[in-house]
BAFI-3210 file (N, C-alpha, C; in Angstrom, 3 decimals, decimal comma, padded with zeros to 6 digits):
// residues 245
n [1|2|3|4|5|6|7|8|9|10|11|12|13|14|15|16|17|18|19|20|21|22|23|24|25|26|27|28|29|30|31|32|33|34|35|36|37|38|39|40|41|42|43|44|45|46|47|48|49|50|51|52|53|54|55|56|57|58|59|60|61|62|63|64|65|66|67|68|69|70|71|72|73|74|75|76|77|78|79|80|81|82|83|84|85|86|87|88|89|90|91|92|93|94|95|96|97|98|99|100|101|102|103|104|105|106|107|108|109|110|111|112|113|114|115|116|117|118|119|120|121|122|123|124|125|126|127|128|129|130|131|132|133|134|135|136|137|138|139|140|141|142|143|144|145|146|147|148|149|150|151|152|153|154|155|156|157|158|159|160|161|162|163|164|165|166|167|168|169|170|171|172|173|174|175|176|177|178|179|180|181|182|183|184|185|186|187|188|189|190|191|192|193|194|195|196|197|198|199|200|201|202|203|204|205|206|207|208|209|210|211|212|213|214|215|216|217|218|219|220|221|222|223|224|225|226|227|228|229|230|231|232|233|234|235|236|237|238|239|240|241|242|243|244|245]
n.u [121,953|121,862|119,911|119,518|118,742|118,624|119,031|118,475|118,926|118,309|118,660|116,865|116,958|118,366|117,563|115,406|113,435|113,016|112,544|114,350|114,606|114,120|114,205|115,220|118,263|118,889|118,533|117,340|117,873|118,821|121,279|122,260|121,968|124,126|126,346|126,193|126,468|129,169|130,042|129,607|129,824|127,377|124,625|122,219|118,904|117,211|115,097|112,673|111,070|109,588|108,392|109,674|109,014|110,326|112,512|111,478|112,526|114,167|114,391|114,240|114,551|113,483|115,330|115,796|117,972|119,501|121,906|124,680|127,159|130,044|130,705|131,404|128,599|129,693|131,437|130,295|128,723|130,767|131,631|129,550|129,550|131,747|131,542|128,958|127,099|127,236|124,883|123,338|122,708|123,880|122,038|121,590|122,202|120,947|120,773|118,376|115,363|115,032|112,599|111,688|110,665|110,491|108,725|106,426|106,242|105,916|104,113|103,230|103,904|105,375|105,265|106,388|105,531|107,078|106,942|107,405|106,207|105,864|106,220|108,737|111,355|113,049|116,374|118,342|116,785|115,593|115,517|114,324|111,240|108,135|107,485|105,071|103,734|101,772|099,701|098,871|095,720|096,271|094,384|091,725|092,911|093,509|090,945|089,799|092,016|091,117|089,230|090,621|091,330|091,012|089,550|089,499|088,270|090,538|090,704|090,497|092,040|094,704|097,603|097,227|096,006|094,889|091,678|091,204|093,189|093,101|091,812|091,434|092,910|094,372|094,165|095,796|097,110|097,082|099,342|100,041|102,873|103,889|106,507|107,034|107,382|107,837|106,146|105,002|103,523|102,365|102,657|100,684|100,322|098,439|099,719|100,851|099,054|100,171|101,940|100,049|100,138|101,407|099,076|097,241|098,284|098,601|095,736|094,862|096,574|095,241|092,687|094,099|094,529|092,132|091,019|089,492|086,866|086,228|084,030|083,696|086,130|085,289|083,052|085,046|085,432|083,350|083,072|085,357|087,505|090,622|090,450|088,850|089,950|092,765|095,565|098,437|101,030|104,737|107,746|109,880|109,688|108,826|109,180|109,672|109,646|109,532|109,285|107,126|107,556]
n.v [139,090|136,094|133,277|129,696|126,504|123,702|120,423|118,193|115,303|114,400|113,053|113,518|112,638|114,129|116,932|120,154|120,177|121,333|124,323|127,055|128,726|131,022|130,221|127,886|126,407|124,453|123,705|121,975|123,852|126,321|125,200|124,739|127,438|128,550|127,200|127,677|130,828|131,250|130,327|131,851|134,694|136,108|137,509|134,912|133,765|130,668|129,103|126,518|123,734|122,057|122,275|119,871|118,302|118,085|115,220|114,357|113,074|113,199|112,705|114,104|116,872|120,151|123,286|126,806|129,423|133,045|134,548|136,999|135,739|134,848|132,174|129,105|126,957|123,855|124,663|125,312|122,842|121,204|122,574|122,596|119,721|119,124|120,671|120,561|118,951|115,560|114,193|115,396|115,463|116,853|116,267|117,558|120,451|123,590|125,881|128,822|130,298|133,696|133,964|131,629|129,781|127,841|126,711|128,059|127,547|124,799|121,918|119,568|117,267|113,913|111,852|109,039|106,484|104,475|101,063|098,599|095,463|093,518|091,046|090,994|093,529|094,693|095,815|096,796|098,606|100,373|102,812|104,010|103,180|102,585|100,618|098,199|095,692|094,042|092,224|093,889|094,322|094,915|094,707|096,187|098,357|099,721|100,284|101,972|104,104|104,602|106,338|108,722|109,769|111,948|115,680|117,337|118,217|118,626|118,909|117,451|116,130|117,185|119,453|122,147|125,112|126,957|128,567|130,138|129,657|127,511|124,029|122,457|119,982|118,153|114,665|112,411|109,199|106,958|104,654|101,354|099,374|096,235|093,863|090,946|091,385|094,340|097,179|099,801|102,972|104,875|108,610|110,568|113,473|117,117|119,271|119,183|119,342|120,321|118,016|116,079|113,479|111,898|111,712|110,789|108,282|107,451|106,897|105,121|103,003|102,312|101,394|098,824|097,467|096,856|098,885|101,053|101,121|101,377|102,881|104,733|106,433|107,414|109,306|111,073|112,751|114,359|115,366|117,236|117,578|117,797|116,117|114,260|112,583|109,462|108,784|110,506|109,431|108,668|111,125|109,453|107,975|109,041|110,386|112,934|112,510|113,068|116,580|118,364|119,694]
n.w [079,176|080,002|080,095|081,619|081,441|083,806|084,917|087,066|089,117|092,595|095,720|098,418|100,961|103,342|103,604|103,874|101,990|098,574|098,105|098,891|102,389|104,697|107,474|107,583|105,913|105,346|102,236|098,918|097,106|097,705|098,313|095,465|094,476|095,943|095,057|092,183|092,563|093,748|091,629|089,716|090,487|091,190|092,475|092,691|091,677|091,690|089,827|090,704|089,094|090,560|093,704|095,863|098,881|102,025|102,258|100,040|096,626|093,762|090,317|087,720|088,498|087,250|086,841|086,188|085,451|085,242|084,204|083,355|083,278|081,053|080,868|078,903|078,014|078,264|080,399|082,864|083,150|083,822|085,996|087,751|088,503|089,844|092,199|093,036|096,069|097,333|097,024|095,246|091,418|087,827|085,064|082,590|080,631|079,238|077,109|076,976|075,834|076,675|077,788|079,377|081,851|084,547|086,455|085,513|082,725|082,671|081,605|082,402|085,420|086,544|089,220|091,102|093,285|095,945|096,868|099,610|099,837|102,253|104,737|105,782|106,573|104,025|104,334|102,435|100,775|102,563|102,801|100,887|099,703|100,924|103,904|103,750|105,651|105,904|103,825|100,537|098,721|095,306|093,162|094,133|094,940|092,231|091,522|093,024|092,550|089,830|090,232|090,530|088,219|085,648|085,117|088,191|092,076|094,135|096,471|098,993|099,556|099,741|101,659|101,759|102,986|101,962|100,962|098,734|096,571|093,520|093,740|091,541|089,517|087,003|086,186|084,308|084,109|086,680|087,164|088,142|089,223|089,750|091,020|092,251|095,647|095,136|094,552|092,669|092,342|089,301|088,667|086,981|085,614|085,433|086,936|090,548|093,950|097,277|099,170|097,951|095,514|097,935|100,465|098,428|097,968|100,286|101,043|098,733|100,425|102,114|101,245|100,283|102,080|102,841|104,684|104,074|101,954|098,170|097,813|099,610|099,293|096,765|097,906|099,984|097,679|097,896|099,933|100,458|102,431|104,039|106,364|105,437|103,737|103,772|104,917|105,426|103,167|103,426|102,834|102,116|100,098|097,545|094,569|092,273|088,392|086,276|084,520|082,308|079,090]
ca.u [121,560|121,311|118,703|120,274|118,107|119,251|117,807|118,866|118,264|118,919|118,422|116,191|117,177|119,042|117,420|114,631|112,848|113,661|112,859|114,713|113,435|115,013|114,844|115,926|119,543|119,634|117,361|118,286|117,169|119,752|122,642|122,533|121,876|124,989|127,511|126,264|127,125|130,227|130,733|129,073|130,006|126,553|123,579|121,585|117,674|117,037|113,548|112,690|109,799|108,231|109,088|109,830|108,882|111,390|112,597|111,273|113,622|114,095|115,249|114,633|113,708|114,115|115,149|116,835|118,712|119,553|123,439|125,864|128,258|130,101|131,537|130,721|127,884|130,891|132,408|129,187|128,930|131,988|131,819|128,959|129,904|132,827|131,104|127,810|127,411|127,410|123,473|123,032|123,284|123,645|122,276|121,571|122,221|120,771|120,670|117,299|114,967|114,988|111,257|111,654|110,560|110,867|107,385|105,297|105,829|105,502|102,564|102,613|104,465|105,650|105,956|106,447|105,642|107,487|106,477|107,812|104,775|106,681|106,583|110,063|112,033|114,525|117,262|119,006|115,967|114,162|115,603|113,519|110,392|107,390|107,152|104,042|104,097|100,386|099,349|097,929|094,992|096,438|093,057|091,286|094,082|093,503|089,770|090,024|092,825|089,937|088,426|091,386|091,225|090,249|090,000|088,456|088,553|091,022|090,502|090,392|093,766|096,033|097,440|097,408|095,013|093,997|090,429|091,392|093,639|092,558|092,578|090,886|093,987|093,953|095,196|096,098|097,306|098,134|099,285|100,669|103,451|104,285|107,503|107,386|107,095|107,778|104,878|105,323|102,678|103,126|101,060|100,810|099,336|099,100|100,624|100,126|099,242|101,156|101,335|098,562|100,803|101,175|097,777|096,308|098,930|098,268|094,077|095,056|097,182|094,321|092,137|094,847|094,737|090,834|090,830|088,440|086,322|086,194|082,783|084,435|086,754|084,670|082,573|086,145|085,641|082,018|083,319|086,311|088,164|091,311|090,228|088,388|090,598|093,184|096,720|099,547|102,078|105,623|108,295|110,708|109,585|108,066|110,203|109,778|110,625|109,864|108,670|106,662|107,455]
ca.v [138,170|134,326|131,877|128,456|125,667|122,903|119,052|117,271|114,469|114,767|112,434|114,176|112,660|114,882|118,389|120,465|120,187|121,949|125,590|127,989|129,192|132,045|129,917|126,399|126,432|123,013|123,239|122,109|125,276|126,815|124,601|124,619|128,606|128,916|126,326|128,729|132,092|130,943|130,373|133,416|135,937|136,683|136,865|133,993|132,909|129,411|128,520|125,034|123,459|121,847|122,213|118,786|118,228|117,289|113,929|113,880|112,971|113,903|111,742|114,936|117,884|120,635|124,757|127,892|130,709|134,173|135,145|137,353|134,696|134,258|130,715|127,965|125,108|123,132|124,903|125,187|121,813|120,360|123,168|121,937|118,370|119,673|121,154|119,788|117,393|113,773|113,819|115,968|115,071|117,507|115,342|118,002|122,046|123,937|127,589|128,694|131,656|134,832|134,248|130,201|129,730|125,880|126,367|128,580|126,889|123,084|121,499|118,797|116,925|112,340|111,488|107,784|106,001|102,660|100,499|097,337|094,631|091,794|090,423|091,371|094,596|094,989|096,661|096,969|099,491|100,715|104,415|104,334|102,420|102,526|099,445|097,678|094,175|093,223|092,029|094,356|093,986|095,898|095,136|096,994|099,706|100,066|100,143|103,163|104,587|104,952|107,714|109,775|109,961|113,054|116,775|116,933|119,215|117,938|119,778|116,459|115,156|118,210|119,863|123,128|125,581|128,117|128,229|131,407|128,804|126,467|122,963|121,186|119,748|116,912|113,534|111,636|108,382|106,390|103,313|100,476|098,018|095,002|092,621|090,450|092,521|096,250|097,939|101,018|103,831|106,155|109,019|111,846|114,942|119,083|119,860|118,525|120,528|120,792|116,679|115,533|112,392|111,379|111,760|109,984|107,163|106,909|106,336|103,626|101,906|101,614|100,505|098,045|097,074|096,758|100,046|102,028|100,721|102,568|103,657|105,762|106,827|108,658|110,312|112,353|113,953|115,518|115,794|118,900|118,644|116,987|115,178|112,875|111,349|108,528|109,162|110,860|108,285|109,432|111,388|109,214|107,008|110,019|110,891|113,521|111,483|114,145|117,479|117,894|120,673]
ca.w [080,245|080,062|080,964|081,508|081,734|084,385|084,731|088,135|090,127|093,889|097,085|098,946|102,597|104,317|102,825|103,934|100,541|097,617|098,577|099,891|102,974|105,311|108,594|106,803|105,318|104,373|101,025|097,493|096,205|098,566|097,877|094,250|094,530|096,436|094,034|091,094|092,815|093,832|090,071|088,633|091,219|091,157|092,984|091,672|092,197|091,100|089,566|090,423|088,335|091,872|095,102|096,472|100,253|103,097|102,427|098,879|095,820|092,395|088,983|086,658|088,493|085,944|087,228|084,929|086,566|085,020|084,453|082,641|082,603|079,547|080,408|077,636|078,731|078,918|081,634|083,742|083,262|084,498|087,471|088,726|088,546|090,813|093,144|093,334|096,570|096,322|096,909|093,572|090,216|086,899|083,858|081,225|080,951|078,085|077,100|076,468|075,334|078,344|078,925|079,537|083,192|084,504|086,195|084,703|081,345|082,762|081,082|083,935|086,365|086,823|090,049|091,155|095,271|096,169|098,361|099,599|100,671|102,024|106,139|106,351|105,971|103,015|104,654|101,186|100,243|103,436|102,632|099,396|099,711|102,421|103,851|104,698|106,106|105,374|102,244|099,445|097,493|094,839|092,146|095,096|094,649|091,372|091,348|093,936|092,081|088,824|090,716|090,972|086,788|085,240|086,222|089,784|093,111|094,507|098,361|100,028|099,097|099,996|102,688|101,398|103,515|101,375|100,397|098,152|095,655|093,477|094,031|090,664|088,542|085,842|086,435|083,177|085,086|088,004|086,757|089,016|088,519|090,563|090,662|093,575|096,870|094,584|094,217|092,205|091,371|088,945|088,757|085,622|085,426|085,000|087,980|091,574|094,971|097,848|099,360|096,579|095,664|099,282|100,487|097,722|098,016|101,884|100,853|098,124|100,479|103,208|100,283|099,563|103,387|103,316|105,840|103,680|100,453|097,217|098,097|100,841|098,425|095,851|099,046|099,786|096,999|097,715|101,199|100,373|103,568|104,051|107,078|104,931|103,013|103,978|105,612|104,438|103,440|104,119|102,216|101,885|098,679|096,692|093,615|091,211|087,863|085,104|084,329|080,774|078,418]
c.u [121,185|120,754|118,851|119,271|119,170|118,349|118,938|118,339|118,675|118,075|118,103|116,325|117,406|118,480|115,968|113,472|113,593|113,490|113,174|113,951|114,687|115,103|115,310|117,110|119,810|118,609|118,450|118,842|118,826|121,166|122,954|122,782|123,424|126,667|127,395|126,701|128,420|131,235|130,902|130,203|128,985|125,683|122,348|120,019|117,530|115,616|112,825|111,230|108,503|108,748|108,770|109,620|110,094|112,013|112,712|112,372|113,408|115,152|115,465|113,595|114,357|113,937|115,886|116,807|118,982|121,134|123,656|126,860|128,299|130,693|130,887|129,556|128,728|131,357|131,689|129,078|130,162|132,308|131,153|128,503|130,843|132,336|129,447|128,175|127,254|125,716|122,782|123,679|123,463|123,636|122,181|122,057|121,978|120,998|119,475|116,726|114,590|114,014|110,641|111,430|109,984|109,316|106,633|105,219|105,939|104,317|102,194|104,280|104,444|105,866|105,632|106,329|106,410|106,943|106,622|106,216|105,223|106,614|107,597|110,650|113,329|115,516|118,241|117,782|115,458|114,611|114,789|112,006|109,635|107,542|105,707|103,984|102,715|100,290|098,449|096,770|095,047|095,030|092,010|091,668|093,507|092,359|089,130|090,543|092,163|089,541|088,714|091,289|090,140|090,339|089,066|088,709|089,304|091,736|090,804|091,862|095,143|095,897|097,585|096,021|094,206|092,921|090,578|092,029|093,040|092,533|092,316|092,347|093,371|094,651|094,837|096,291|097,453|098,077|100,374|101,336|104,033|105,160|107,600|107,098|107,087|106,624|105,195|104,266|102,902|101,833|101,683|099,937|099,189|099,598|099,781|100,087|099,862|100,656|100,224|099,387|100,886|099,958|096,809|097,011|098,304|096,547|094,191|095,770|096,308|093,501|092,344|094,682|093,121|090,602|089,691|088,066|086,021|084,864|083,282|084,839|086,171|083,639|083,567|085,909|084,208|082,306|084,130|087,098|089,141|090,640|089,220|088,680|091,745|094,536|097,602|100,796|103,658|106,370|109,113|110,997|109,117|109,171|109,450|110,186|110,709|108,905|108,519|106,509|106,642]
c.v [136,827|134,194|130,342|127,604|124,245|121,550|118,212|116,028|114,831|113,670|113,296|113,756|113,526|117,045|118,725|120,585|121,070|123,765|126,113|128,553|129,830|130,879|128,091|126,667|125,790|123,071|122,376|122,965|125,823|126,413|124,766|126,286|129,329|128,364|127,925|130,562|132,377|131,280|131,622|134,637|137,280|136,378|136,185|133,683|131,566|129,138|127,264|125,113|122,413|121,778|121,245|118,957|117,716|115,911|113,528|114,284|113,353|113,185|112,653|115,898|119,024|122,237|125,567|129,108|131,724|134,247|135,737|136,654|134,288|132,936|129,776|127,041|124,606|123,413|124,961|123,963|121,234|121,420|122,523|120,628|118,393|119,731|121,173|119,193|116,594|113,771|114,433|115,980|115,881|116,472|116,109|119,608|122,324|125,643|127,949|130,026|132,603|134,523|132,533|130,292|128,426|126,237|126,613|128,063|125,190|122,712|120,087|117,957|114,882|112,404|109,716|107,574|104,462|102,344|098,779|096,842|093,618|091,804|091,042|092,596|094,238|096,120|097,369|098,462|100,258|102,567|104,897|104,164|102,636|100,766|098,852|095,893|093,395|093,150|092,983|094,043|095,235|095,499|095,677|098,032|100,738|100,339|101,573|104,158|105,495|106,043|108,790|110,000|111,109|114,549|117,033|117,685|117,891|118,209|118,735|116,349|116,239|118,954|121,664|123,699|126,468|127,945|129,244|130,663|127,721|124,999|122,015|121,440|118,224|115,661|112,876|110,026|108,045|104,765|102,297|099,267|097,433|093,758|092,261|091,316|093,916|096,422|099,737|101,813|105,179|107,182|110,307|112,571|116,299|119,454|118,948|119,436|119,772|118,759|115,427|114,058|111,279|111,113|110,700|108,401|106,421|106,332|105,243|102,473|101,213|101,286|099,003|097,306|096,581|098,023|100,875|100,936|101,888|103,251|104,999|106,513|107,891|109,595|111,468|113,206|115,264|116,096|117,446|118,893|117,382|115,793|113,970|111,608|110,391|109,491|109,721|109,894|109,337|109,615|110,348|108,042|107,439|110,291|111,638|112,775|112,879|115,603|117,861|119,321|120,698]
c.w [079,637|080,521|080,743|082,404|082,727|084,781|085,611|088,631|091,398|094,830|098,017|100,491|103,518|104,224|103,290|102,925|099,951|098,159|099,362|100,898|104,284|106,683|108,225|105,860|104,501|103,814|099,782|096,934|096,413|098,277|096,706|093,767|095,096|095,862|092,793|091,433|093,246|092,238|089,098|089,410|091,566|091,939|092,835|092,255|091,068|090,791|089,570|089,745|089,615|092,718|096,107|097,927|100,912|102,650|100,799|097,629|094,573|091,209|088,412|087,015|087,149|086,790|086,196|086,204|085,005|084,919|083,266|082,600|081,530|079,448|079,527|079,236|079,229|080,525|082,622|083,991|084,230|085,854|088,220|089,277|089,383|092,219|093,674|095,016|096,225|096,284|095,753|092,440|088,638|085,907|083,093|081,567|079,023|078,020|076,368|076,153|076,921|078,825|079,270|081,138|083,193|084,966|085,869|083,434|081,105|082,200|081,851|083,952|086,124|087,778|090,229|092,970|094,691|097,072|098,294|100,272|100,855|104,004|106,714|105,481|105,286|103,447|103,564|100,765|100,942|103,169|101,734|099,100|101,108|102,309|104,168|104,497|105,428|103,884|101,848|098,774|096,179|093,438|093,138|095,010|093,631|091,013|092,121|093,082|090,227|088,947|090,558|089,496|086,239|085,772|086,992|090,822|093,964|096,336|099,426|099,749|099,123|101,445|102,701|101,895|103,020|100,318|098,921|096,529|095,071|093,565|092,763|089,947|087,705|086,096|085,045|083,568|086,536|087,810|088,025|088,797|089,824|090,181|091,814|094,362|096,372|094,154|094,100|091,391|090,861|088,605|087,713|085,903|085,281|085,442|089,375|092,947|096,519|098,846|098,534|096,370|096,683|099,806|099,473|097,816|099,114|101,747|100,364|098,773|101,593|102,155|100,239|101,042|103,846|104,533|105,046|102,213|099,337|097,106|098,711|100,385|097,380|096,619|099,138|099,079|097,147|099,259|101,387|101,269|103,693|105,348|107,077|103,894|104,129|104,630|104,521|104,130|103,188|102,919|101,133|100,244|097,682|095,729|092,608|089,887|086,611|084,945|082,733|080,398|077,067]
res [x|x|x|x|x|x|x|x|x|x|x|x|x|x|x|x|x|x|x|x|x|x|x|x|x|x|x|x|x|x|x|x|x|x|x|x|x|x|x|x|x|x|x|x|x|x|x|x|x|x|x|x|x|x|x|x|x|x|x|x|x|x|x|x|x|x|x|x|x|x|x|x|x|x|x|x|x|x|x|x|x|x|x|x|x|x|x|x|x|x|x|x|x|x|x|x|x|x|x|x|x|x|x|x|x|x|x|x|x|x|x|x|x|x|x|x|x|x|x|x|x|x|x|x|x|x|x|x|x|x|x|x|x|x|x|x|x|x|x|x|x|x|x|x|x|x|x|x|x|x|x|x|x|x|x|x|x|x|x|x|x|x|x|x|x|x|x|x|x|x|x|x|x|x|x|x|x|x|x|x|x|x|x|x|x|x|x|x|x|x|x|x|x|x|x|x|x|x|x|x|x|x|x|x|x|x|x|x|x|x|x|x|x|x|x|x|x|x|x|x|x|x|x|x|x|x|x|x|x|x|x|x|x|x|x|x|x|x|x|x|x|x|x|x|x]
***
């Protein structure tokens, strides 16, 4: 038995998120699960390393599957460059040790938000990018964004219901870069829970809007309950960028 490491990107528009899910068809999970059994002649489970939300995209998610297939890399390769759709991309394939599993042996997670801040909508970008029309105070942002540094219960900032799981994880960064109207934050860390990215984006950008002050902000956290942090800001500008072995 093989264990074949796989490292995608994918456009997350049109796709129920990444996992498979019995009454949703249209996943990644699903599609990519169904190219490779085609190939194999087998019945394949796919291991993604995070399971992207609705909408949300992916530069270098990273999954490994299981086969008796004896075809070369090569030929895996150039199958599923074939037969891929156009919204998914194969950049690497490896062959790795049997007990390699993409998430149980992640040691953390990159994801990246866009966000246009300009009067007028960029129709060239609006699939990618939130927009918001009002001006930023992104050293407000970033002064907020301080808080989130370190490892912390992180109960407020997810939408994940179960009291039973845990919610403290580690944040390493969230650094913020600005060219003209792009405003791009990137955020590092051990792993992230279920919306955590979003959620915390949607707080920094009412920060950024004067809607809440970073006083407010470090309250959330003694608070515990989602309905005290900031909004959820929306799928569609969330990207996966890397997963850290």
């Amino acid at each position: 038995m093989r264990n074949i490491k796989l490292v995608m990107e994918y456009d997350g528009s049109h796709y129920n998120g990444w996992q498979r899910q019995t009454a949703l068809k249209n996943t990644v999970q699903g599609r990519i699960e169904h190219v490779l059994q085609l190939m194999t002649g087998e019945k394949i489970e796919l291991h993604g390393a995070g399971r992207t939300d609705t909408g949300v995209h992916a530069l270098g998610q990273v999954a490994n599957f299981h086969t008796q297939s004896q075809k070369r890399l090569s030929e895996i390769e150039d199958y599923l460059h074939k037969y891929f759709p156009d919204d998914i991309n194969l950049l690497d394939i490896q062959e790795m040790p049997e007990r390699f599993h993409s998430r149980l042996n992640a040691k953390g997670k990159k994801y990246l938000y866009r966000i246009w801040n300009h009067p007028l909508t960029n129709i060239f970008n609006r699939r990618y990018y939130l927009h918001i029309k009002k001006p930023l105070n992104v050293e407000k942002m970033k002064q907020a964004a301080d808080l989130f540094i370190g490892t912390k219960d992180f109960r407020s900032f997810t939408a994940l219901k179960s009291k039973k799981k845990s919610t403290v994880r580690t944040l390493s960064k969230i650094e913020f870069l600005k060219k003209e109207s792009e405003i791009t934050l990137n955020f590092s860390g051990d792993g992230f829970l279920h919306k955590m990215v979003r959620v915390i984006t949607g707080t920094l950008i009412q920060v950024g809007l004067g809607e809440l002050s970073v006083s407010e902000v470090k309250e959330m956290f003694e608070k515990e309950k989602r309905s005290a942090a900031g909004f959820t800001a929306p799928p569609h500008a969330l990207f996966l960028v890397k997963v850290v072995y």
